[in-house]
Structures are given as C-alpha cells and as structure tokens.
C-alpha positions in Angstrom: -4.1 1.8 2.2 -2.7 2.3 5.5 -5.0 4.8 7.1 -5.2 4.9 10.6 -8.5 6.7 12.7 -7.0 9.8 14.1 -6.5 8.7 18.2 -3.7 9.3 20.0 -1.5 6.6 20.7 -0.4 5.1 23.6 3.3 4.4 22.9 5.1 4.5 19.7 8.3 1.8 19.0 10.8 3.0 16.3 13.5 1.3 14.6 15.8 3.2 12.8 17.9 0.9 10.3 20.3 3.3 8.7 23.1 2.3 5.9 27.1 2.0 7.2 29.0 4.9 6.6 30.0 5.6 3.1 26.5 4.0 1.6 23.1 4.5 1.1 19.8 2.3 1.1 18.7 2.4 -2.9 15.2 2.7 -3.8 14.5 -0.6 -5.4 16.0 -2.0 -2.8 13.9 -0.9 -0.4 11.0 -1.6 -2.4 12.2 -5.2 -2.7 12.4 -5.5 1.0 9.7 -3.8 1.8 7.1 -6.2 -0.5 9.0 -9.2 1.1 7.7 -7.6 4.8 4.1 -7.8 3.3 4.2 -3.5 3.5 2.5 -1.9 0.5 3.0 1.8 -0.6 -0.4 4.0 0.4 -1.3 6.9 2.9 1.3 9.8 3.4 3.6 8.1 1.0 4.6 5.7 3.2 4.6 1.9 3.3 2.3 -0.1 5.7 2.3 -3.6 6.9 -1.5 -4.3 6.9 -3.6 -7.0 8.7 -5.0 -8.7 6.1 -8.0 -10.1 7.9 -8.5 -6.6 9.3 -7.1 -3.9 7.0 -9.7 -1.5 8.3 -8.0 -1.4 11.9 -4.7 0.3 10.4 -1.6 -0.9 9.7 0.5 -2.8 11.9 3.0 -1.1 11.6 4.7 1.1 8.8 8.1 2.1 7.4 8.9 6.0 6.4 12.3 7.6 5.0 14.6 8.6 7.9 14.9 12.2 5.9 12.0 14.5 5.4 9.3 14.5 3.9 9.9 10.6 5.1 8.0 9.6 2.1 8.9 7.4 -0.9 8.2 8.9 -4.6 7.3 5.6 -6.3 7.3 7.4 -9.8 11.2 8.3 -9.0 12.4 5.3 -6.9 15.2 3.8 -9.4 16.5 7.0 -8.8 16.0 7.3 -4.8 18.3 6.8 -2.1 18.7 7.5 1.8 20.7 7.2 4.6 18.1 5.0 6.5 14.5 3.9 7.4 12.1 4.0 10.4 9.8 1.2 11.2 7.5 2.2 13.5 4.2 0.8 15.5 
C-alpha cells in the first residue's frame, strides 16, 4: 500500500509536528492517530493516507518519522519513540 509511480513532483507540503521539549511521540500513540487519519502502514515503512475510491493513484498524502531511516518498525512499536513526524503531500 501506498506506492506512488515514480514522476517527479511538482511541489512537496511538509508538516513537521514535533513533541515539546522534554517529551517524545510514543509509538502506539502514533499508531492510534495515525489509523484515526485513515493512514495505513505499507511502502518504505511509512504510513499513507490512501484514496479509497482510487488507491492505485498513490496516497494522498503520507506521514514518516522525523529521524532517519523515517520509517516505523511495526514489530517494535510499543517500544518506539521520536521527537516528531512529517506529513507530507
């Protein structure tokens, strides 16, 4: 889920939501959130907010961790945390 024909985009929007100092975002959390958003877990590791009329035109948009590799280890997640999240589209 969530692959996108290789093209070049025209413009790429970010959002960066990052924890407040002192804290991190927790895995399940994100998880949580992310399900709520309609986004499920698929290419690169990463989740992906799908049209589900159209789910062969790409995601929407998708969310990645703000640290590298930027993907989410679903087999480690109660155990994840980060210092923030990109949405991007």
């Amino acid at each position: 889920r969530g692959h996108r024909e290789a093209r070049q985009p025209e413009r790429i929007v970010s959002l960066y939501v990052v924890a407040r100092d002192g804290f991190a975002l927790h895995g399940p959390e994100i998880v949580v959130a992310a399900e709520k958003a309609g986004m499920v877990h698929g290419d690169l590791g990463i989740f992906h907010r799908v049209e589900e009329r159209h789910p062969h035109a790409g995601p929407v948009f998708s969310m990645a961790n703000m640290v590298r590799p930027g993907s989410f280890d679903l087999a480690a997640i109660d155990q994840f945390s980060t210092p923030g999240v990109v949405l991007f589209m």
